[in-house]
C-alpha positions as CSV (number, residue, x, y, z in Angstrom):
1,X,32.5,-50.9,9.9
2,X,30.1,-51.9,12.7
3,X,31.2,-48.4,14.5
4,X,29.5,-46.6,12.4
5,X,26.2,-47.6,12.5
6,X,25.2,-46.8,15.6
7,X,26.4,-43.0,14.7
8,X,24.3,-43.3,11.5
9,X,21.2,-44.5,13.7
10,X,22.0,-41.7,16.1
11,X,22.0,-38.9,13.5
12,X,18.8,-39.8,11.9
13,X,16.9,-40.5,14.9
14,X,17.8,-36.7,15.7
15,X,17.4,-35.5,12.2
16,X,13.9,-37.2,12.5
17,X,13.8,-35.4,16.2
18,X,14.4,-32.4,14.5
19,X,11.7,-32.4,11.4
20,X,8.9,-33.4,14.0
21,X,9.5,-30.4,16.3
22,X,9.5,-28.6,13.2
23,X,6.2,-29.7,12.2
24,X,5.2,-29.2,15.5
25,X,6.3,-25.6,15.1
26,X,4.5,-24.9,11.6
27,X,1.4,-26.9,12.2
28,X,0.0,-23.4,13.8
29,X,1.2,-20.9,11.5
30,X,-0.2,-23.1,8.4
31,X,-3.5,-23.6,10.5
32,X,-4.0,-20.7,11.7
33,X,-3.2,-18.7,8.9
34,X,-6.7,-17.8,7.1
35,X,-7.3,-15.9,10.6
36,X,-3.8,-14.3,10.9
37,X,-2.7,-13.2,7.6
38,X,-6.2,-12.3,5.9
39,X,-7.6,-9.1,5.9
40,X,-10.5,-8.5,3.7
41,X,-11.9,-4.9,3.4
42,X,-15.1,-4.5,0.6
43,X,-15.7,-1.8,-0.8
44,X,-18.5,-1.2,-3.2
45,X,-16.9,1.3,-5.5
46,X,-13.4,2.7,-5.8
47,X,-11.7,4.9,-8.2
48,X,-8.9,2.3,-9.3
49,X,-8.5,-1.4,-9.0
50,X,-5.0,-2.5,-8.1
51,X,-3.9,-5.8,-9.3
52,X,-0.2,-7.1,-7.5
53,X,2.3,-8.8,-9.7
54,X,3.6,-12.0,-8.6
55,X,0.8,-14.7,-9.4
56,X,-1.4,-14.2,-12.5
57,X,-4.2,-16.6,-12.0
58,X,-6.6,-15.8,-9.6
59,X,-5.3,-12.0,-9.1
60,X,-6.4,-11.2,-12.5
61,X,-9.7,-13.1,-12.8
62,X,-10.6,-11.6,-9.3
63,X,-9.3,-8.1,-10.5
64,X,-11.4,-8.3,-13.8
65,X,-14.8,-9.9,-11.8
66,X,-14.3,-6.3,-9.6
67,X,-14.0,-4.3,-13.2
68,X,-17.2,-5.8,-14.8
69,X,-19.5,-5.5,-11.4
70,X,-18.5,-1.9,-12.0
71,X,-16.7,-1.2,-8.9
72,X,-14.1,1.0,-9.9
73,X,-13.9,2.4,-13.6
74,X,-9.6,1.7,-14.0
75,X,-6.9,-1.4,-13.6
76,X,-3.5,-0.4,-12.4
77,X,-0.9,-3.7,-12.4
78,X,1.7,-3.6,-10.1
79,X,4.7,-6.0,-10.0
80,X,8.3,-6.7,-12.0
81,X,7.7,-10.2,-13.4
82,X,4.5,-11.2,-14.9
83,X,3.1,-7.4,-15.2
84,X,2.6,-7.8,-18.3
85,X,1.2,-11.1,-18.7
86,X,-1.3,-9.8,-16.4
87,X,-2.1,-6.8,-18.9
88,X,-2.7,-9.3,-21.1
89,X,-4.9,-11.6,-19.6
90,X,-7.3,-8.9,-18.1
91,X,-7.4,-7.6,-21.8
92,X,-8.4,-11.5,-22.3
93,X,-10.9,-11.1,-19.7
94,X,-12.1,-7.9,-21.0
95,X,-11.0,-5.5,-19.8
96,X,-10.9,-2.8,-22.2
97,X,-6.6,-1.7,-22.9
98,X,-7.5,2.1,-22.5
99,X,-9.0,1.4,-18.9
100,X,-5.3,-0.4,-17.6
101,X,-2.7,1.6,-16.3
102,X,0.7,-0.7,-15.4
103,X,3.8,-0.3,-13.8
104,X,6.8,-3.1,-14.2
105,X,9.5,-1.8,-12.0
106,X,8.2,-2.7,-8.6
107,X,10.2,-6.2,-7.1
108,X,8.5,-6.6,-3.5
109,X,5.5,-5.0,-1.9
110,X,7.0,-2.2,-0.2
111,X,7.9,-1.1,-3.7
112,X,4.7,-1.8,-5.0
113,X,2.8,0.8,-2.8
114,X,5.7,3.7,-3.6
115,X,5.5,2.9,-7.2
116,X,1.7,2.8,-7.2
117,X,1.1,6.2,-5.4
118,X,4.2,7.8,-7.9
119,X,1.9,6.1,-10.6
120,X,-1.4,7.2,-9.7
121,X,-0.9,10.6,-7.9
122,X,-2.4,13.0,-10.3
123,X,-5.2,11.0,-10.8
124,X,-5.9,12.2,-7.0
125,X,-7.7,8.4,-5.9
126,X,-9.7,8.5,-3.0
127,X,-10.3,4.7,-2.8
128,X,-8.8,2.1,-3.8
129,X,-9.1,-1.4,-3.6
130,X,-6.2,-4.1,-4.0
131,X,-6.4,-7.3,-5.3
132,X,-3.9,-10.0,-4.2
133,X,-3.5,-13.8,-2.6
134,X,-5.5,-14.3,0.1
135,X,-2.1,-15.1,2.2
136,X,-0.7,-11.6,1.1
137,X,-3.5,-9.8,1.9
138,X,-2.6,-8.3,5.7
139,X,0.9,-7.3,4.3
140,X,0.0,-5.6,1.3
141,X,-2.7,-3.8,2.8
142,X,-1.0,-1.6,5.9
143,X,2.0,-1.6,2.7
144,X,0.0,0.8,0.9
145,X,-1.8,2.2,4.0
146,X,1.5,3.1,5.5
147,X,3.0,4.7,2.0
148,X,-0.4,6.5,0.8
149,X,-2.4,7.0,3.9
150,X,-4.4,9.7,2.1
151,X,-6.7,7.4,0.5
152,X,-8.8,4.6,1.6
153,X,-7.6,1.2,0.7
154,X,-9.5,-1.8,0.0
155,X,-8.9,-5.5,-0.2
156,X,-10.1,-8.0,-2.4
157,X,-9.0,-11.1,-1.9
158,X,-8.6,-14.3,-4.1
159,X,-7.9,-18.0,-3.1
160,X,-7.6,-21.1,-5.0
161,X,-11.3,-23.1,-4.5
162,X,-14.6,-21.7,-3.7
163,X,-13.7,-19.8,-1.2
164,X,-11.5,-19.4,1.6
165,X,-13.1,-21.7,4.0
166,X,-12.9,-24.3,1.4
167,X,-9.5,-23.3,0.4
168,X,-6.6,-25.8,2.1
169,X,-4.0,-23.5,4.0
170,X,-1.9,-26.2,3.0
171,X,-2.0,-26.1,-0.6
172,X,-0.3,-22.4,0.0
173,X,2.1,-23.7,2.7
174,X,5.7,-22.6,1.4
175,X,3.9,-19.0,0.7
176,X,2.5,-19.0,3.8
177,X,5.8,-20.0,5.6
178,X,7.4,-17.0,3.6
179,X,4.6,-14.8,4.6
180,X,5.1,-15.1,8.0
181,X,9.0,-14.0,7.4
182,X,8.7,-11.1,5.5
183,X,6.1,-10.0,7.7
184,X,8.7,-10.0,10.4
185,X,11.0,-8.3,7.9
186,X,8.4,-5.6,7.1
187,X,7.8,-4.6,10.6
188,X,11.4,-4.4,11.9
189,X,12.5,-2.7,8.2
190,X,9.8,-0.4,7.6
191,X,7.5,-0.8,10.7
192,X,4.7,-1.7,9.0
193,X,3.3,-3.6,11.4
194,X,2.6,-1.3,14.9
C-alpha cells in the first residue's frame, strides 16, 4: 500500500506541471485577444445589416441599435440554431417583420457568408455591415470578404459590458480558446487568412 503513494504524488505533481504550462500557454491568447481577434470596421450607412446566429443577446440588440440610427434600411439573420429566436427578438426590439430577411440553414461561418451572398444576391448590396461577438469579429469578417468580395463589408461589433475595454477577455475565455482553433482551421481549409 505505501508503494503507491509516492506514484500518486508523482502523477499529480506532473498533472499540476502540466495545467500550469498550460496556463502559461493561454494567458496570452486570452490577454491579448481584444487586439488579435477584433476587427472593427464602421460604416455609416449600408444597404443590409447582417446579424450571425449563434448568440442572441448582444448580436440582436447591437443589430437593432444599427437599424433605428438608420444605417442600413434591412436585417438579414444568419445562422442554424437560434435564427429564429433572433427574428423574434429584433421584431421585439422593433424592428419592423417586412424589413428582416433570414436564412436557417447556415451551421458555421464559412456557410454563413455562402448562404448570405445566395440570399441577398439580387438585391445587388454594395455595403454591408455584420454584426457579431466581438471575439468573432476578424473571422467572420475576411469569411464574407473572401466569399462576396464584390461588396464592401462592415463590422459591428458587440461585447458584454460597456465596451470592449471594459469588457473581461476572460469572461469569453472557452470562445476565445475556440476562436483561436477555428481560425487555424479556416486558414489551412479555406485560406482565409493570407
Amino acid at each position: 500500500m505505501q508503494g503507491r503513494f509516492p506514484r500518486a504524488g508523482a502523477w499529480l505533481a506532473g498533472l499540476g506541471a502540466l495545467t500550469l504550462l498550460a496556463a502559461l500557454a493561454l494567458t496570452p491568447l486570452i490577454r491579448y485577444s481584444k487586439s488579435w481577434l477584433v476587427a472593427e470596421v464602421p460604416q455609416p450607412r449600408a444597404d443590409w445589416i447582417v446579424v450571425l446566429g449563434g448568440e442572441s443577446g448582444e448580436r440582436v440588440i447591437g443589430a437593432a441599435e444599427l437599424y433605428h440610427q438608420g444605417r442600413a434600411p434591412f436585417v438579414f439573420v444568419s445562422g442554424e440554431g437560434d435564427c429564429l429566436l433572433i427574428v423574434r427578438r429584433l421584431v421585439m426590439a422593433g424592428v419592423p417583420r417586412g424589413k428582416i430577411g433570414y436564412e436557417c440553414q447556415s451551421r458555421n461561418t464559412r456557410q454563413n457568408a455562402e448562404f448570405t451572398r445566395q440570399a441577398l444576391a439580387s438585391h445587388q448590396p454594395r455595403r454591408v455591415t455584420l454584426v457579431t461577438s466581438w471575439f468573432h469579429s476578424r473571422r467572420a469578417l475576411e469569411t464574407f470578404r473572401q466569399a462576396w468580395p464584390e461588396v464592401d463589408w462592415g463590422m459591428h461589433i458587440v461585447y458584454p459590458g460597456n465596451d470592449l475595454r471594459h469588457s473581461l477577455a476572460l469572461y469569453d475565455a472557452g470562445a476565445v480558446l475556440t476562436e483561436y482553433l477555428k481560425i487555424l482551421v479556416y486558414s489551412v481549409r479555406y485560406w482565409t487568412f493570407k
